[in-house]
C-alpha positions in Angstrom: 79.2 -22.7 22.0 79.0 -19.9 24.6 75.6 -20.0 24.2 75.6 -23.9 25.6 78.0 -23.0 27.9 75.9 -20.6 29.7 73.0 -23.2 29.4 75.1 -26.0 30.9 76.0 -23.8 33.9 72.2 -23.1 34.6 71.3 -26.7 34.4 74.4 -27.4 37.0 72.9 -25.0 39.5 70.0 -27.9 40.1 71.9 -30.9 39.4 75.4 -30.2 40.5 74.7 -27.8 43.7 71.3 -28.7 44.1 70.8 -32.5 43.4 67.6 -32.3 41.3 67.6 -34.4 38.7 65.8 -32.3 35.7 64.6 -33.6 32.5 63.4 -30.7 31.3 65.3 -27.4 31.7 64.7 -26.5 28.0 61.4 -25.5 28.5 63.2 -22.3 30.6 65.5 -21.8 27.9 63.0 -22.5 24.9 60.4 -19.9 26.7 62.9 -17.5 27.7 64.1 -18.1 23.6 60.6 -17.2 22.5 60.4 -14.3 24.9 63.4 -13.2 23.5 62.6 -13.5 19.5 59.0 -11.6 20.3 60.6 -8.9 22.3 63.3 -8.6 19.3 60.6 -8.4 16.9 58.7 -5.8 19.0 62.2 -3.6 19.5 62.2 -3.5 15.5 58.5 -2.5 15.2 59.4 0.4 17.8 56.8 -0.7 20.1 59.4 -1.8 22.8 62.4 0.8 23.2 64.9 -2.4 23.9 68.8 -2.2 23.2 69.8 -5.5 21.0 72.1 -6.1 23.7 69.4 -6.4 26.4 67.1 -8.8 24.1 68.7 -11.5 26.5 68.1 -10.1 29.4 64.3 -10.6 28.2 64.9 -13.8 27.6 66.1 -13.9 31.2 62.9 -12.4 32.5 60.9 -14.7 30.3 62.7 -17.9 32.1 62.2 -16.2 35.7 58.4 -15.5 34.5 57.7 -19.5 33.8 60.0 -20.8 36.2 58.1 -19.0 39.0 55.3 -21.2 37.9 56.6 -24.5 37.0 59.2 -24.5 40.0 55.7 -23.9 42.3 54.9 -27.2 40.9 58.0 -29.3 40.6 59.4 -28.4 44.0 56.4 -29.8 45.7 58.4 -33.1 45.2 62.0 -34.6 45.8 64.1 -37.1 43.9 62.4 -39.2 41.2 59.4 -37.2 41.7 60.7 -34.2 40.9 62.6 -35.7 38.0 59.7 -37.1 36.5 57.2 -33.7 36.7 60.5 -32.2 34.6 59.6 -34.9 32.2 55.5 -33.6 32.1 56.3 -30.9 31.8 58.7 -30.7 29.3 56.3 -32.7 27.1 53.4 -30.4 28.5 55.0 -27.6 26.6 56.6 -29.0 23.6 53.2 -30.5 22.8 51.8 -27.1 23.3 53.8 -25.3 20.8 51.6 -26.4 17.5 48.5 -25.9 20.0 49.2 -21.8 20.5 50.7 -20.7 17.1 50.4 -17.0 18.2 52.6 -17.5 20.9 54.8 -20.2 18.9 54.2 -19.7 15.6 53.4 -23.3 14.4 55.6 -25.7 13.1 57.8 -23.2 11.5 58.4 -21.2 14.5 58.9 -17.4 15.5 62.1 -15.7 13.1 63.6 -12.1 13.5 66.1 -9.7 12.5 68.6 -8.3 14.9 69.9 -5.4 13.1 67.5 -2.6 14.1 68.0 1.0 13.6 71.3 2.9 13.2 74.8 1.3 14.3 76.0 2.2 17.9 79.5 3.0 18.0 79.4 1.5 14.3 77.8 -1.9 15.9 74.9 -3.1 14.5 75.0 -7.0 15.2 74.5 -8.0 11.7 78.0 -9.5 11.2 78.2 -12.6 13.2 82.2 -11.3 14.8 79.6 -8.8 16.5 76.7 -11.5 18.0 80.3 -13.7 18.7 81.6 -11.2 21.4 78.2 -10.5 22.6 77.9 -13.4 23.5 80.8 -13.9 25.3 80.6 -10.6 27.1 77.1 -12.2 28.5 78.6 -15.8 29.2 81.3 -13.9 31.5 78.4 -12.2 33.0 76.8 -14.9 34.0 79.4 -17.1 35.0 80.6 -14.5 37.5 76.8 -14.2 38.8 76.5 -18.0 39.0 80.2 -18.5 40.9 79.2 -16.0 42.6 75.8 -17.6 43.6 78.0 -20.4 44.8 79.6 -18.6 47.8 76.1 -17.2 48.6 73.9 -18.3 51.8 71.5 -19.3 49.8 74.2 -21.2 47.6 75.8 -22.8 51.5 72.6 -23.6 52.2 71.6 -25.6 48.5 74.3 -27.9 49.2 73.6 -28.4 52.5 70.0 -29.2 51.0 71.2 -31.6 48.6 73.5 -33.3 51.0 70.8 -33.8 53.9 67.8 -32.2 53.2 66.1 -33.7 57.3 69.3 -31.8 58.9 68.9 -28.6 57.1 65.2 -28.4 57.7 65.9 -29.4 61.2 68.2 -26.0 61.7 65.4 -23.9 60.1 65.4 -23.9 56.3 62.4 -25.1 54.4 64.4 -27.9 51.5 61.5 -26.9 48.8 61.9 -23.0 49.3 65.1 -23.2 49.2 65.1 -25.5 46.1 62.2 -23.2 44.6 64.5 -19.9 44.6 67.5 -22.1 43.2 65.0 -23.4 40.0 64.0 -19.8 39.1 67.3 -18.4 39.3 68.4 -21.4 37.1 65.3 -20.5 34.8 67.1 -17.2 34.7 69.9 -17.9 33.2 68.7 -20.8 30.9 66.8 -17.8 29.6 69.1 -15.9 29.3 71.0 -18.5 27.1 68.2 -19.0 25.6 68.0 -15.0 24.1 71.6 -15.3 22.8 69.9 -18.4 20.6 67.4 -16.9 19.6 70.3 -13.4 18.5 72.4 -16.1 17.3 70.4 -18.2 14.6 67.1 -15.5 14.5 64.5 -18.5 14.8 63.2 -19.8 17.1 61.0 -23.2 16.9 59.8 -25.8 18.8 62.8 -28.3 18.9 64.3 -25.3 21.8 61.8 -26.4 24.0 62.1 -30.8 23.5 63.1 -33.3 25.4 66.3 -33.8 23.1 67.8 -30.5 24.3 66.9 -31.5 27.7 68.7 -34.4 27.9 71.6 -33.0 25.5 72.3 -30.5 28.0 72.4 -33.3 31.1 75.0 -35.1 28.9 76.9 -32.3 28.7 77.2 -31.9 32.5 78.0 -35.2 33.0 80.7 -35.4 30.6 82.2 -32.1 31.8 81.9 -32.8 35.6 78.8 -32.1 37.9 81.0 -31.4 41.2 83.2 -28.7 39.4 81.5 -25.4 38.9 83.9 -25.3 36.0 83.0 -28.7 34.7 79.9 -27.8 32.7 81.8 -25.3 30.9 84.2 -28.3 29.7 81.3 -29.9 28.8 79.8 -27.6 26.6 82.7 -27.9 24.2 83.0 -31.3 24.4 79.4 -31.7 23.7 79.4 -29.1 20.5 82.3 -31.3 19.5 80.4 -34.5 19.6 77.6 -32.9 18.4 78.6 -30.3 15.7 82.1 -30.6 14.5 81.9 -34.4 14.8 78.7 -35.4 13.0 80.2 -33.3 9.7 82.9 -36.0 9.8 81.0 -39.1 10.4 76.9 -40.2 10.8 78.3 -42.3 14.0 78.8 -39.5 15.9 75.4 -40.3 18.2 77.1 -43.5 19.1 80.3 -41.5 20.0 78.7 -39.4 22.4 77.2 -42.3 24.0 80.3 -44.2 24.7 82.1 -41.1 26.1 79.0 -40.7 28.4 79.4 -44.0 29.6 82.8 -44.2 30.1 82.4 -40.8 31.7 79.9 -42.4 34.4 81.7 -45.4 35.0 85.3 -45.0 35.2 85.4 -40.8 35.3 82.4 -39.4 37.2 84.1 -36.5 38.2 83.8 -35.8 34.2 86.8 -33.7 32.5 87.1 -31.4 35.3 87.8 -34.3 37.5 90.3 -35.9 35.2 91.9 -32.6 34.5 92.1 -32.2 38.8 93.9 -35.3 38.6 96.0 -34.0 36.0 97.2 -31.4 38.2 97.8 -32.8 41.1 100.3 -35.2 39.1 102.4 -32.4 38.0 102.3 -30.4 41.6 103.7 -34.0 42.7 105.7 -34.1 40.1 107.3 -30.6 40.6 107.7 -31.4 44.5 109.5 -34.3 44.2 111.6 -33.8 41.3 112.1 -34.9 37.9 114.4 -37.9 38.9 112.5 -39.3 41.5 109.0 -38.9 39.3 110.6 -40.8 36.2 109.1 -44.0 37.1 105.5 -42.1 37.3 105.8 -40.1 33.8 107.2 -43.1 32.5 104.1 -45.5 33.4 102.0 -42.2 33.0 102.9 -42.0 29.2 102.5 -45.8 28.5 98.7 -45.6 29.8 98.5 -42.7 27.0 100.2 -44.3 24.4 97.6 -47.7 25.4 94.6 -45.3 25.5 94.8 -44.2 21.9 95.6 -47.8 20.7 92.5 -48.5 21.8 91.0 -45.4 20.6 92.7 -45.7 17.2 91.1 -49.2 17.2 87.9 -48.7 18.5 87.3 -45.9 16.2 88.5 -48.2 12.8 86.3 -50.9 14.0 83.4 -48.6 14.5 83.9 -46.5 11.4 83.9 -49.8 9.0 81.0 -50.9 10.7 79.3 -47.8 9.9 80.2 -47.9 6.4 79.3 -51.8 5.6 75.4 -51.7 7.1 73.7 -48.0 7.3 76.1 -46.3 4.6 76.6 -49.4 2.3 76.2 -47.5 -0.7 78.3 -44.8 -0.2 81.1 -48.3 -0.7 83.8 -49.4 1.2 86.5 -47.1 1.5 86.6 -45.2 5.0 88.9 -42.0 4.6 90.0 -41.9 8.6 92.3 -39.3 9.5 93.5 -39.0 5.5 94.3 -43.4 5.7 91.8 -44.6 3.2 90.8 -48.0 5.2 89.0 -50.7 2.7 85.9 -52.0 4.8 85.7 -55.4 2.8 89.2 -56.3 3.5 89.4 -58.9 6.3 92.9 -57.3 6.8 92.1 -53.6 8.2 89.0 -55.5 10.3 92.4 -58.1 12.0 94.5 -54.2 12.3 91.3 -52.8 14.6 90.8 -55.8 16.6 94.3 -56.5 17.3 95.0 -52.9 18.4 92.1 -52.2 20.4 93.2 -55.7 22.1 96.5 -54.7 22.6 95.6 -51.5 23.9 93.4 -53.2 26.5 95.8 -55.5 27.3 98.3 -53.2 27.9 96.4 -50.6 29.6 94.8 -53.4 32.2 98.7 -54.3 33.4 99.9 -50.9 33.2 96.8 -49.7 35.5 98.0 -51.5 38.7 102.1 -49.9 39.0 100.4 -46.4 37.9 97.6 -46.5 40.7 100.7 -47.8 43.6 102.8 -44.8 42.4 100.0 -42.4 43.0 99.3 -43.6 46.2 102.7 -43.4 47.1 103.0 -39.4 46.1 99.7 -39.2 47.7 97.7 -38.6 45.3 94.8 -41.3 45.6 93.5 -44.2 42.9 90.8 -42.9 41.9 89.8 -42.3 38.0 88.8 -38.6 38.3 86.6 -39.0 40.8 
């Protein structure tokens, strides 16, 4: 997870501070992965005198070594341009991995060993405790360097770039340098995420460098909140939820992360961090203006809750019997859902879903209205997380 985290954060220096839409920031932390696994290998051999603490920092350099050359390219253009050489190049290199198996190693990809030599300080980063607070030691790192970035010139000056790239050229600043330094200090620390990967789990192959970890890592943002610098973190677990904890309970879990990405776009886009703003600013209200004079607010507030998970509660039934009459048939009927075994070919549980996630709607739709003129009236807004 803090492996994503740090990942997710590098990805929102373009998209969230910068406004480029990429498609294929894997390939920084896939290379910078591969960097890492080969310098690991050579640190073992004896050939590279390299601390098994620093093998991310390799994979940093890595990143900064191919971003300075695919950020030359991909800065050249704005927009969908620049979205769509991400895409090229993303391919470019994934396609490239079964061409240069020296550098790859094939289908099978590039494995190591990260215990090497004598324990320091009895650490020796074979038990995983060890690679867990290593990990986290180097996601705190680079979370201060990134928030740090943030309140930066160069950071200032990204936004500004992002907002109205005609103005800031007009006061002096040239958009595609400035978006050129942002991509390889993003490469940076995707490679640096990447190196942790590759200390992590030891292999490295070619699905680090795909499209699908692209775009995994774009969902993440999204979910989490691309205008908080916080929100990709919030992502990050949310996304290893959907993606790693959730697909051990159910094969729909692909059709889960969708939804939550939709609904994420279209009625939260300021993603978790945005709904959790929201949630604060209720309770500084709250606390101003009393208890008393707030009960009509926590009252409507813990309605639209209560209507939410009725129509979570249903929507997950409906979509968990689905599941299990048409692509896992013959595993039979019977849906174990939160320890309630629910019999798929029972009209009966089928009327339960619909009627709840109905009610739900219903109730949520009317509810909506009173919550959004309370809010206003502590001044707080409408808006859905935005």
């Amino acid at each position: 997870m803090g492996t994503a985290m740090v990942f997710a954060l590098s990805y929102n220096m373009l998209l969230g501070q910068g406004g480029m839409l990429s498609f294929g920031h894997a390939v920084y932390s896939g290379l910078g992965a591969y960097t890492a696994i080969h310098a690991l290998n050579l640190a073992a051999d004896g050939s590279l005198p390299l601390p098994v603490a620093l093998v991310p920092l390799a994979g940093g350099v890595g990143g900064v070594a191919f971003g300075l050359v695919f950020a030359y390219i991909s800065t050249r253009k704005s927009g969908t341009g620049f979205a769509m050489i991400t895409l090229g190049m993303v391919e470019l290199v994934f396609a490239s991995a079964l061409m240069f198996p020296g550098f790859f190693g094939g289908e099978g990809g590039i494995s190591g060993n990260r215990v090497i030599g004598a324990p320091f300080f009895g650490i020796s980063f074979g038990p995983q405790i060890e690679v867990y607070y290593l990990i986290a030691a180097w996601l705190f790192c680079c979370s201060a360097a990134m928030y740090g970035f943030t309140r930066t010139p160069l950071g200032r000056i990204l936004n500004a770039v992002r907002d109205n790239p005609q103005r800031a050229e007009f006061i002096g600043y040239d958009p595609r340098h400035v978006r050129f330094l942002t991509l390889v200090l993003s490469a940076f620390f995707a490679g640096v995420s990447g190196g942790l990967a590759a200390l992590n789990f030891e292999i490295v192959g070619a699905e680090n460098i795909g499209v699908a970890r692209s775009a995994g890592v774009l969902l993440f943002c999204f979910i989490g909140g691309i205008g908080h610098f916080f929100g990709p973190l919030l992502g990050a677990v949310a996304g290893v939820f959907l993606t790693v904890v959730l697909s051990t309970y159910t094969g729909a879990w692909q059709f889960y992360l969708g939804a939550v990405f939709i609904l994420m776009v279209m009625c939260a886009p300021g993603g978790l961090a945005g709904i959790a703003s929201r949630l604060l600013e209720l309770l500084q209200a709250v606390c101003r203006e009393g208890f008393a004079a707030s009960a009509g607010l926590l009252g409507l507030w813990a309605a639209l809750a209560a209507a939410a998970l009725a129509i979570l509660a249903g929507t997950v039934m409906l979509i968990e019997m689905l599941y299990r009459r048409s692509l896992a048939a013959a595993d039979g009927s019977t849906v174990n859902l939160f320890g309630v075994l629910l019999d798929a070919a029972r009209p009966a549980w089928w009327i339960f879903g619909t009627i709840l996630l109905a009610a739900g709607a219903v109730a949520f739709m009317r509810l909506l209205p009173g919550f959004r003129r309370h809010c206003d009236a502590l001044g707080l807004g409408s808006g859905g997380g935005a």
